[in-house]
Kinemage of the C-alpha trace (Angstrom):
@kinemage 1
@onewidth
@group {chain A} dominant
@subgroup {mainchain}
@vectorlist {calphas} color= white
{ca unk a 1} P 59.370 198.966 72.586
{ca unk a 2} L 62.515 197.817 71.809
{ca unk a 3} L 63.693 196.318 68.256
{ca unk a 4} L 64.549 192.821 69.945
{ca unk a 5} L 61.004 192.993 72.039
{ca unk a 6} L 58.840 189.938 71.185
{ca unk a 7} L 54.759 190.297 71.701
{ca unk a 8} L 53.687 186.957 71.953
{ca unk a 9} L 55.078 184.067 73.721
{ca unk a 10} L 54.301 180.269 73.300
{ca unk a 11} L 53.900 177.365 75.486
{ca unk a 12} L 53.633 174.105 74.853
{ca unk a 13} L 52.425 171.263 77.007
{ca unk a 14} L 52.089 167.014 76.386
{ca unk a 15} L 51.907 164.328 79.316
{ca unk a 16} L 54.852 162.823 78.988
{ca unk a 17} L 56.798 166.037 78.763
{ca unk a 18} L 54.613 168.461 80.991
{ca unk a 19} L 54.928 172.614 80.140
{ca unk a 20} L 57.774 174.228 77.758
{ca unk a 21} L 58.355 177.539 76.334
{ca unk a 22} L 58.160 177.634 73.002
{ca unk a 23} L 59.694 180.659 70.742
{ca unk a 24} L 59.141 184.010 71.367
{ca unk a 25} L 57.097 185.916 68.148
{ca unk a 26} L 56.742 189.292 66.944
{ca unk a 27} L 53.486 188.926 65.018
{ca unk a 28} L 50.522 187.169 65.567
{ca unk a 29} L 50.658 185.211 62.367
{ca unk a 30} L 54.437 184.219 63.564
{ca unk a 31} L 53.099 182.735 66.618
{ca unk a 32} L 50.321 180.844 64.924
{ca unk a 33} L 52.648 179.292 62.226
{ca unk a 34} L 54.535 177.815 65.264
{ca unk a 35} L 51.743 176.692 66.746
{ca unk a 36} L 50.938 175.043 64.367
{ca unk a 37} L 54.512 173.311 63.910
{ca unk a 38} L 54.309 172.247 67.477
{ca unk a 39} L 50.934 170.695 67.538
{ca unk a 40} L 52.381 168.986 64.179
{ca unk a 41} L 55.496 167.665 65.847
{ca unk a 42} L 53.517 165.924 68.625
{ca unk a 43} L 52.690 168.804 71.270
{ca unk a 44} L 49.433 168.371 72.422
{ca unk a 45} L 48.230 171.391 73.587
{ca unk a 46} L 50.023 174.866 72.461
{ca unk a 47} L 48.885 178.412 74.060
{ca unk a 48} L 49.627 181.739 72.982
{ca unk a 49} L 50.390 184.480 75.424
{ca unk a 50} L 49.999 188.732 74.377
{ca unk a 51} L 52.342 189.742 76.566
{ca unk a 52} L 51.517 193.091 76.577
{ca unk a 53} L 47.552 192.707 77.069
{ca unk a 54} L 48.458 189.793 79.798
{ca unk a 55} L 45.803 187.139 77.714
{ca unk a 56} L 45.760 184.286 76.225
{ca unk a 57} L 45.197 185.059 72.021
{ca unk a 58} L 44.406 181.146 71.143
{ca unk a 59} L 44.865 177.750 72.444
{ca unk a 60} L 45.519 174.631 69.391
{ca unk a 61} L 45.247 171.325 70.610
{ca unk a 62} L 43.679 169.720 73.662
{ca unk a 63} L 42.668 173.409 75.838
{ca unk a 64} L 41.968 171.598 79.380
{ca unk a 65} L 43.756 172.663 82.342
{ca unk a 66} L 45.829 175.787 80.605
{ca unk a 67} L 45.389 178.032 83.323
{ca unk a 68} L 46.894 175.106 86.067
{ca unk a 69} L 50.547 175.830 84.444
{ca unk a 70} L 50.760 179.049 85.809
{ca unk a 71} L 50.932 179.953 89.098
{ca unk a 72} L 47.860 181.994 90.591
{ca unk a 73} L 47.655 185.463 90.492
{ca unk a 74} L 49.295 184.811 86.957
{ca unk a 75} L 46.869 182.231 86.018
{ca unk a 76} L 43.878 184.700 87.276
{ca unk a 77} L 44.992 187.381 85.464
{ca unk a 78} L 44.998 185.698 82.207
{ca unk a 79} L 41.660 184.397 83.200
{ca unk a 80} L 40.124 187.885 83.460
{ca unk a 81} L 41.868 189.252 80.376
{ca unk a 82} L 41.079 186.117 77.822
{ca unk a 83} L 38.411 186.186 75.559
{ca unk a 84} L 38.353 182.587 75.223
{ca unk a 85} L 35.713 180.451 77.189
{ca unk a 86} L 35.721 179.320 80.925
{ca unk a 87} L 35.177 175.824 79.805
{ca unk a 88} L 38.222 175.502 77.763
{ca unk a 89} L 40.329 175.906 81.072
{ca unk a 90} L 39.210 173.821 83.200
């Protein structure tokens, strides 16, 4: 990889706003600190993507519905690869 290549990617979601990319992290432990921040500043859901694995490492917040902000195949494919459970996307 790259020096500049970022593993996990963030996105943020509340109702009044809808979906938002969030910063791009190196680490795990990066990307949950700003989780964190975001769910602090008033973000109500905030997902972590592994880029490189194609899952979804941890969901803060309110978890319904994180699979409807991508589009299918991508949404399917994160579905598959996820370790987290079925009920937390729907």
């Amino acid at each position: 990889m790259f020096e500049g290549y970022k593993k996990y990617l963030l996105i943020k979601y509340c109702w009044d706003c809808g979906t938002d990319d969030g910063v791009d992290c190196r680490t795990k432990k990066e990307a949950d600190a700003w989780a964190r921040r975001y769910i602090r500043e008033g973000w109500e859901t905030v997902a972590c993507i592994n880029t490189e694995l194609k899952r979804i490492e941890f969901v803060f917040g309110q978890p319904g519905g994180v699979l409807k902000w991508f589009i299918p195949t991508t949404a399917e494919a994160l579905r598959q690869n996820s370790r987290i459970p079925e009920y937390l996307y729907n």
